[in-house]
C-alpha distance (Angstrom), angle and dihedral (degrees) to the residues before:
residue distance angle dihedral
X1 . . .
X2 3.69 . .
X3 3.51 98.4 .
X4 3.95 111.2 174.8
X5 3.95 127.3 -96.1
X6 3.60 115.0 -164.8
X7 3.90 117.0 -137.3
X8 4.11 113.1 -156.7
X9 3.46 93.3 -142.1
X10 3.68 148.9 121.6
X11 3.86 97.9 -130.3
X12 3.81 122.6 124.9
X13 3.66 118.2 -120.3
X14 3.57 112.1 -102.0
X15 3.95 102.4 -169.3
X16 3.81 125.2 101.7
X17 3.66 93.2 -60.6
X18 3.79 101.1 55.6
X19 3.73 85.4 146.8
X20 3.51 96.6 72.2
X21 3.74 79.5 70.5
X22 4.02 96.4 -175.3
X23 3.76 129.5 175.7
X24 3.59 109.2 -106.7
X25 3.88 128.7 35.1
X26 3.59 125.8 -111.9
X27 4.03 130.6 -171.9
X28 3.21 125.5 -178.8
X29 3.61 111.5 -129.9
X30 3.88 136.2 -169.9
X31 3.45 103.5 -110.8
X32 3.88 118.7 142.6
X33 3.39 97.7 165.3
X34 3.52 94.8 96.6
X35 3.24 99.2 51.3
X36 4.00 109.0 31.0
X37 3.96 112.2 49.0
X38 3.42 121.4 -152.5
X39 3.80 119.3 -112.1
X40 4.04 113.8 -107.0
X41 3.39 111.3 -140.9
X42 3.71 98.6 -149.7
X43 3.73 86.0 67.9
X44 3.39 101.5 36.7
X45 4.12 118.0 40.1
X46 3.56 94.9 -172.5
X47 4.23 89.2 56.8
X48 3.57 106.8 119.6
X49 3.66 99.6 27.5
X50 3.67 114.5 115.8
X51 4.45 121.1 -144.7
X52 3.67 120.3 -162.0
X53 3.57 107.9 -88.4
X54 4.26 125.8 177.3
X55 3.89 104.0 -121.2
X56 3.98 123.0 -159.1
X57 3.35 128.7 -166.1
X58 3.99 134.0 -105.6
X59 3.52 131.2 -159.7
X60 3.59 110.9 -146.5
X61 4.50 92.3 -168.4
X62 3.78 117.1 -140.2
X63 4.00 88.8 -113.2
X64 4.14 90.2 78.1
X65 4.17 80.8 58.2
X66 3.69 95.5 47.9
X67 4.05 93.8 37.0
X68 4.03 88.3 52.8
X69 3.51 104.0 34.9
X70 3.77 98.0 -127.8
X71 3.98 128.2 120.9
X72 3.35 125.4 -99.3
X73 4.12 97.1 -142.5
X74 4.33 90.4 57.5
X75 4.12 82.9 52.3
X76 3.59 89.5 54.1
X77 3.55 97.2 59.2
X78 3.73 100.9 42.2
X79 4.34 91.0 48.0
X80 3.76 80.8 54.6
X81 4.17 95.7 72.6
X82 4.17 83.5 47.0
X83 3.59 113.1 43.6
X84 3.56 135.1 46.1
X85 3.85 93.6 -119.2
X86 3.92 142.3 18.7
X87 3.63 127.0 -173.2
X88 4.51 130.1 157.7
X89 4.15 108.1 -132.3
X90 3.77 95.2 -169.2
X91 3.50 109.1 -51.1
X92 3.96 92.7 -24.6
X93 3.76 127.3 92.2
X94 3.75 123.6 -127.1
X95 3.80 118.3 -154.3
X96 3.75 125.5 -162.4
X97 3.84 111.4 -161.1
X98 3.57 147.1 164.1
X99 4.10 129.0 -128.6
X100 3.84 87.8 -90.8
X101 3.12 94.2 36.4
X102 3.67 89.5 58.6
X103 4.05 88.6 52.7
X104 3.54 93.0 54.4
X105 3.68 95.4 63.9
X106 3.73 95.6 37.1
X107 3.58 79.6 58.4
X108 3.61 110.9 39.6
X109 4.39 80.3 54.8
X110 3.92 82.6 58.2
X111 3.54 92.6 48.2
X112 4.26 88.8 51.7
X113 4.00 93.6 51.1
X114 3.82 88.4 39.3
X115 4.08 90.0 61.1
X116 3.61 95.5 35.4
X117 4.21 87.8 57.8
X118 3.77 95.4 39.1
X119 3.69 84.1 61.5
X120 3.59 102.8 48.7
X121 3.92 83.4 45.0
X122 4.04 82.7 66.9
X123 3.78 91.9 57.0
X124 3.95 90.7 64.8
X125 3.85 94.9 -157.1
X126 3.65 109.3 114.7
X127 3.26 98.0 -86.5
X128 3.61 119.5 156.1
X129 4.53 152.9 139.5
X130 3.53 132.6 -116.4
X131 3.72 117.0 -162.8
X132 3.67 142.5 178.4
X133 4.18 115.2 -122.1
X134 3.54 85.7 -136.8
X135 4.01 83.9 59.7
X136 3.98 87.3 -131.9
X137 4.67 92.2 114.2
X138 3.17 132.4 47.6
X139 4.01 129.5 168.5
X140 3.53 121.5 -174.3
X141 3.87 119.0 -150.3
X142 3.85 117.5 -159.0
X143 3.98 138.1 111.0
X144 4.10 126.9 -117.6
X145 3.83 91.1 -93.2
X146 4.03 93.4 73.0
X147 3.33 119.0 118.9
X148 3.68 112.0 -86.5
X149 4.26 94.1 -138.0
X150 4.07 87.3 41.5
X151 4.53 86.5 44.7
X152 4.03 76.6 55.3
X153 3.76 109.5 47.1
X154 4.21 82.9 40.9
X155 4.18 92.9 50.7
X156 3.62 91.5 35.8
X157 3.95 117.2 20.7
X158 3.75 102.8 44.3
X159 4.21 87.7 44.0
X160 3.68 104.5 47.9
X161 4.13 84.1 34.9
X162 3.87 88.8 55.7
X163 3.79 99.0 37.7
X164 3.68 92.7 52.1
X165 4.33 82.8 46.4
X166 3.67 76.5 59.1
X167 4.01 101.8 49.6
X168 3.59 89.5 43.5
X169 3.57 97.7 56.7
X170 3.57 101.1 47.7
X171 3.87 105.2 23.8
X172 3.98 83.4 -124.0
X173 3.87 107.7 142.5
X174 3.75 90.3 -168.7
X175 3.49 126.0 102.2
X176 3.57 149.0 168.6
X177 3.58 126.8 160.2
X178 3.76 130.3 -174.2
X179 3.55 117.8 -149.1
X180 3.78 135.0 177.7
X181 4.19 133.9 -169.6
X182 3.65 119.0 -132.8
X183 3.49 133.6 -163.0
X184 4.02 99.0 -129.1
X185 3.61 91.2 -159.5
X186 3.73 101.5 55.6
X187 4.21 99.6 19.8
X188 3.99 94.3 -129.7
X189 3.55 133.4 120.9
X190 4.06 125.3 -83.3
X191 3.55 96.5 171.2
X192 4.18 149.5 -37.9
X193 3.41 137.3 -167.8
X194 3.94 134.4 158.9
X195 3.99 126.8 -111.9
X196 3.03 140.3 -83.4
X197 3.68 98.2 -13.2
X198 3.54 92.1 49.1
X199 3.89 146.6 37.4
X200 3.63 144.1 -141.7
X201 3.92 111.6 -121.0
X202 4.33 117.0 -164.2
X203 3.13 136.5 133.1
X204 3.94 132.5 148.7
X205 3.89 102.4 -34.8
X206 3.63 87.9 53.3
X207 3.58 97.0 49.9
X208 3.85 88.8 46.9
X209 3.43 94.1 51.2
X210 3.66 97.2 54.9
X211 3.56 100.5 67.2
X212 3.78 117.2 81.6
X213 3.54 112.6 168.9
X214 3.76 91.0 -86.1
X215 3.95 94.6 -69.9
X216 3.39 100.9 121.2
X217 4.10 86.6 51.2
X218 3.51 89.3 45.5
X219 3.71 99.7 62.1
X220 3.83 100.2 43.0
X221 3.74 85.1 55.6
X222 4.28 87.4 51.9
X223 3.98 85.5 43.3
X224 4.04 89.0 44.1
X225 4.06 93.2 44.7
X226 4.05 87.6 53.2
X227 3.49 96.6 52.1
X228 3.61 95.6 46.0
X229 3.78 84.3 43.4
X230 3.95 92.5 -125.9
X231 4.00 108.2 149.9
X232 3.80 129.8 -157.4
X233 3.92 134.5 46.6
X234 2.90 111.7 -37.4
X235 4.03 93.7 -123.5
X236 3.69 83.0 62.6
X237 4.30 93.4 69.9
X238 3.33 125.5 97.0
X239 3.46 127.9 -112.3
X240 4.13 92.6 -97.5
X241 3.82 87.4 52.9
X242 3.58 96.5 44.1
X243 3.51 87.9 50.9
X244 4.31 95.4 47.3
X245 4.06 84.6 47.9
X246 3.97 85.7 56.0
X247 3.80 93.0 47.4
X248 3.34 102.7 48.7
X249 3.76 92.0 46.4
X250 3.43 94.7 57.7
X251 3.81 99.6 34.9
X252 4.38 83.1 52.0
X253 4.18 87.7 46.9
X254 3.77 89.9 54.2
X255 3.63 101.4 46.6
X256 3.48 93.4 42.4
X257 4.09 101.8 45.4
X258 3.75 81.1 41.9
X259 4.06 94.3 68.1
X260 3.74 94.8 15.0
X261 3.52 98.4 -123.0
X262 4.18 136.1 86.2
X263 3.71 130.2 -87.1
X264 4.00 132.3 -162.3
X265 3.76 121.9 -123.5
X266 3.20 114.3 -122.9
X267 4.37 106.3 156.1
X268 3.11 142.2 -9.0
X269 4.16 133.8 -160.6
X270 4.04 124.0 -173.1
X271 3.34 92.6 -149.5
X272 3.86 127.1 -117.3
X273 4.31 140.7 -174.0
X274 3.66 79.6 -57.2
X275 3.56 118.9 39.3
X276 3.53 131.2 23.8
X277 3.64 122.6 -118.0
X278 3.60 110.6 -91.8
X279 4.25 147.1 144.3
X280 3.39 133.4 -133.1
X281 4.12 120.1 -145.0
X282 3.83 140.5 147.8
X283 3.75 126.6 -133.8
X284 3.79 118.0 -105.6
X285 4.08 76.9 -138.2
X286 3.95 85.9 64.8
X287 3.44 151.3 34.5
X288 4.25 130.7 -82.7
X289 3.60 90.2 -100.0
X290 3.66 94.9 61.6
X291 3.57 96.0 85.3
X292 3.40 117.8 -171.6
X293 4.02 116.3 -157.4
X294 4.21 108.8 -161.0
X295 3.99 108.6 -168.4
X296 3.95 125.7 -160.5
X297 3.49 137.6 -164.8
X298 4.09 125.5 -174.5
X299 3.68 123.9 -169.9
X300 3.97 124.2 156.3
X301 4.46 100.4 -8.1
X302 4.09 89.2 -43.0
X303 3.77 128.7 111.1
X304 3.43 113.9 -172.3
X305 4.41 119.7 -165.7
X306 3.34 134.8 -141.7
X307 3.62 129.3 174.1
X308 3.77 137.7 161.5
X309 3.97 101.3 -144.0
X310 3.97 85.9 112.2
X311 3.94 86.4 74.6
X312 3.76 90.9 51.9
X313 3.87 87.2 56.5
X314 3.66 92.4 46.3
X315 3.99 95.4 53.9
X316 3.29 107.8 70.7
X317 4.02 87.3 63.0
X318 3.28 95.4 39.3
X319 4.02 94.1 50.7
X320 3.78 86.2 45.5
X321 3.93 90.2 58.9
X322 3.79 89.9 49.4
X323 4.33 88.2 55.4
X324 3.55 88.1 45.0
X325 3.81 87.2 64.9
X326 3.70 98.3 33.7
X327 3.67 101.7 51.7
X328 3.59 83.1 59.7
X329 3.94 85.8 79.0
X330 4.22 105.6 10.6
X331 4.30 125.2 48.8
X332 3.20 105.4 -102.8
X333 3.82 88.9 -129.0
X334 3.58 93.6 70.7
X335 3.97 107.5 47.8
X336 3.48 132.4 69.4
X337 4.09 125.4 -163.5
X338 3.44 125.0 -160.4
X339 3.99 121.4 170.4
X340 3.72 136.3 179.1
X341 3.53 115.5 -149.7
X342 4.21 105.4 -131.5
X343 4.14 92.0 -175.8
X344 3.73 126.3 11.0
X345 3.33 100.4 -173.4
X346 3.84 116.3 171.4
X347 3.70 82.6 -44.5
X348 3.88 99.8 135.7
X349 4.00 130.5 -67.9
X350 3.71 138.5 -114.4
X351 3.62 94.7 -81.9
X352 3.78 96.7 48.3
X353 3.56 142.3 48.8
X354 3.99 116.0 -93.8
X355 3.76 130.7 -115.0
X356 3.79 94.5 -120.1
X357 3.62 88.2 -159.4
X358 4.22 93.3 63.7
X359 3.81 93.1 39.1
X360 3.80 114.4 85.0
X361 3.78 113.2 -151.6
X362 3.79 157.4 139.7
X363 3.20 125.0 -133.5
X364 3.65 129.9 -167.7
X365 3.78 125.3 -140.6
X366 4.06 119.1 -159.9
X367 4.00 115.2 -170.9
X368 3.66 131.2 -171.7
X369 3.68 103.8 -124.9
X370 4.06 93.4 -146.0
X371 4.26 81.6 48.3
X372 3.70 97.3 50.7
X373 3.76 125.5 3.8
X374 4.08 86.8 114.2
X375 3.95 93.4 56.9
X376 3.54 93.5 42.5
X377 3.86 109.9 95.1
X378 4.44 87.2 37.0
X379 4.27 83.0 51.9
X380 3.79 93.5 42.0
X381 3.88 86.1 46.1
X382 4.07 93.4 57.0
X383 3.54 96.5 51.5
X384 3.45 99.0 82.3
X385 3.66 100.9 50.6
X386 4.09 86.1 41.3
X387 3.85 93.7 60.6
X388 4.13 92.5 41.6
X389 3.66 88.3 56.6
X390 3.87 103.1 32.5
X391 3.90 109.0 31.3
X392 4.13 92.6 33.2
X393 3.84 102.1 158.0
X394 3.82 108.9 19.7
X395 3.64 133.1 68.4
X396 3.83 110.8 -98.8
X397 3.92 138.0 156.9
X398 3.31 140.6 -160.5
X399 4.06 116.6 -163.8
X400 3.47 127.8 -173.4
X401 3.49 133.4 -154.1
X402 3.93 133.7 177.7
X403 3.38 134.0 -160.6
X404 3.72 147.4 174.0
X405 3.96 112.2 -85.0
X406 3.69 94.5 -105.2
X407 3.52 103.8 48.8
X408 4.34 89.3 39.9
X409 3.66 82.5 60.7
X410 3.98 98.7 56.1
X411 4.36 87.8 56.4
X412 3.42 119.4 94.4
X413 4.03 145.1 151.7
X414 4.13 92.3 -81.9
X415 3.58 95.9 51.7
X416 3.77 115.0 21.4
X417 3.68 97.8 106.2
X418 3.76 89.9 57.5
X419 3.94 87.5 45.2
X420 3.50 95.8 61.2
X421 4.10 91.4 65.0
X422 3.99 83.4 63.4
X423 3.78 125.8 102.5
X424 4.11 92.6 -132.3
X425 4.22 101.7 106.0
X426 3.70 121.2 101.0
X427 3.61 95.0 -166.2
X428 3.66 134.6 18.2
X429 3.56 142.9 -172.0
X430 3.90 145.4 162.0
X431 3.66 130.2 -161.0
X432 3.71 119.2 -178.2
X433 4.25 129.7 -177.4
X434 3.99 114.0 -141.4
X435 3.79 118.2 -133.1
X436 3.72 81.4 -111.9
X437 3.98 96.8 53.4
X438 3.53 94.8 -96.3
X439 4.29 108.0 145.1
X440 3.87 110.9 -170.0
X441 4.24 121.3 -177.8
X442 3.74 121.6 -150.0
């Protein structure tokens, strides 16, 4: 629950992030009642009776407490009126609740950010919040004349209110968030920190020292404005240009403080009835065929991210699982495996090997005919029984496609999709795994 109270008061915060030292004190406080009415029974007859629902549990960790300065025992009795059970595991809180129960608190958290931005909407100065879908970022824009009640709600409310979005929806305790302020008039960097562990410490210097007469704004707009390949002073744009300059600036200073490392424009699309807006880069850590889509929605002074680079990390291990198993049957020398990764799911990350069986993908076998015609039908054979007891639970495919040696040579990663249009294979096959363990051959 942990739905936010707001103290008029002058007292500093005193949870993990003291050093956001802010005017006004804010605790976040159980209190559903706003959110979640209670049924009336002369409306509704069947109020008050109770139907068999499954109920899972939900850690609610002792860092939320600590991070919003409120005690754990007053939560405990307000959870009690909203979920079917309550009980303290050290100083964590478990939460038994049902499937609506569940949707109550992921919306009650809505409700919290939703207030928070409707204020800062009010103060009509720019101000506004990035954050990551995944609820792991979050950058705060504002200047040093904010508010110092509405600097709290937005550092505190809309953080702990999304993090515990987070917990809820996946039953993962674990968090860590990194957040940054910005200075929304110049674009540069006030302050960041990650949470819970750690803390963001500013104060005056900082905020001094991120104004700059507009410089540092001034050339990512040049640098934006050449990729785009729009010309002129930038005065000179029109309002729609302006406004794709802005876009892509911020969409290319999310992705890239998000991995710490630079990307290469290659599109951009604002988004319409159709399609939602949305850019299209590589990582300088890559190649151009690792295109990397990043996806934004706004509503009410919130941006929320999305982007799918995480599967691009995850393929090269995942692709190296799949050779494992085919070099069992083909030279390694004459195949070539290329996958795109359709769901990753908890599957694994960058670092690690994934769980082929909560990664949805298809992967793309090439074979040099003159390499591998005479292991093709044992190969084509194994599949089946690889993706039953590999890729058990997800949808997953493995295609194969030969082809004489000279025309296997001319495929690679950068243009394989478009190869597979071509009339060049001498055999084909495709073998695909159901989410419900169905494995199907044509």
């Amino acid at each position: 629950m942990i739905v936010k109270k707001l103290l008029n008061s002058s007292k500093l915060l005193n949870s993990s992030i003291t050093a956001f030292a802010v005017s006004a004190a804010v605790i976040l406080a159980c209190s559903a009642c706003a959110y979640i009415p209670a049924p009336d029974p002369a409306e509704d007859p069947d109020a008050g009776k109770t139907l068999p629902e499954t109920t899972e549990e939900i850690v609610i960790p002792a860092s939320i407490f600590r991070f919003t300065n409120t005690d754990i025992e007053d939560n405990m009795d307000d959870f009690r009126d909203y979920c079917t059970g309550v009980r303290r595991d050290g100083d964590d809180l478990i939460l038994e609740v049902t499937p609506s129960q569940k949707d109550d608190l992921i919306e009650m958290y809505a409700g919290s950010i939703d207030d928070v931005l409707e204020d800062l909407a009010e103060e009509e100065q720019g101000y506004y919040v990035e954050a990551d879908k995944d609820h792991s970022r979050f950058v705060y824009h504002y200047d040093e004349d904010i508010d110092g009640i509405l600097e709290a709600k937005m550092l505190l409310a809309i953080t702990a209110s999304d993090v515990l979005t987070g917990i809820v929806e996946t039953g993962d305790p674990d968090w860590n968030v990194r957040a940054k302020i910005v200075n929304c008039h110049t674009g540069l960097t006030v302050g960041e920190g990650t949470l819970p562990d750690g803390s963001i410490a500013f104060g005056t210097d900082e905020w001094q020292a991120s104004y700059d007469d507009g410089a540092w704004l001034k050339a990512r707009q040049e640098e934006v404005m050449a990729m785009t390949g729009l010309t002129g002073p930038y005065e000179r744009l029109t309002d729609t240009q302006k406004g794709v300059v802005a876009a892509v600036g911020q969409m290319l200073d999310w992705i890239e403080g998000k991995y710490e490392q630079q990307f290469h424009y290659i599109s951009y699309a604002p988004g319409d009835a159709i399609e939602q807006e949305h850019l299209k880069v590589y990582p300088e850590q890559g190649s151009e065929a690792d295109v990397v889509t990043v996806y934004r929605t706004y509503e009410n002074g919130m941006y929320r991210y999305e982007d799918d680079y995480g599967a691009i990390l995850m393929r090269p291990a995942y692709e190296e699982q799949v050779r494992t198993f085919a070099e069992q049957y083909l030279p390694s020398d004459g195949i070539k495996i290329y996958t795109e990764i359709k769901n990753s799911g908890s599957g694994g990350t960058a670092e690690g090997e994934p769980a082929l069986n909560e990664v949805s993908a298809v992967t793309y076998i090439f074979m040099d005919d003159g390499l591998c015609s005479g292991q093709y039908e044992a190969f084509l054979e194994a599949v089946p029984d690889w993706l039953t007891e590999n890729c058990q639970g997800v949808p997953a495919g493995i295609y194969l496609r030969m082809a004489e040696p000279g025309a296997w040579q001319q495929i690679d990663r950068s243009d394989y999709e478009d190869k597979l249009r071509e009339d060049i294979y001498t055999r084909e096959a495709e073998c695909a795994i159901s989410g419900s363990g169905k494995v199907t051959v044509y």
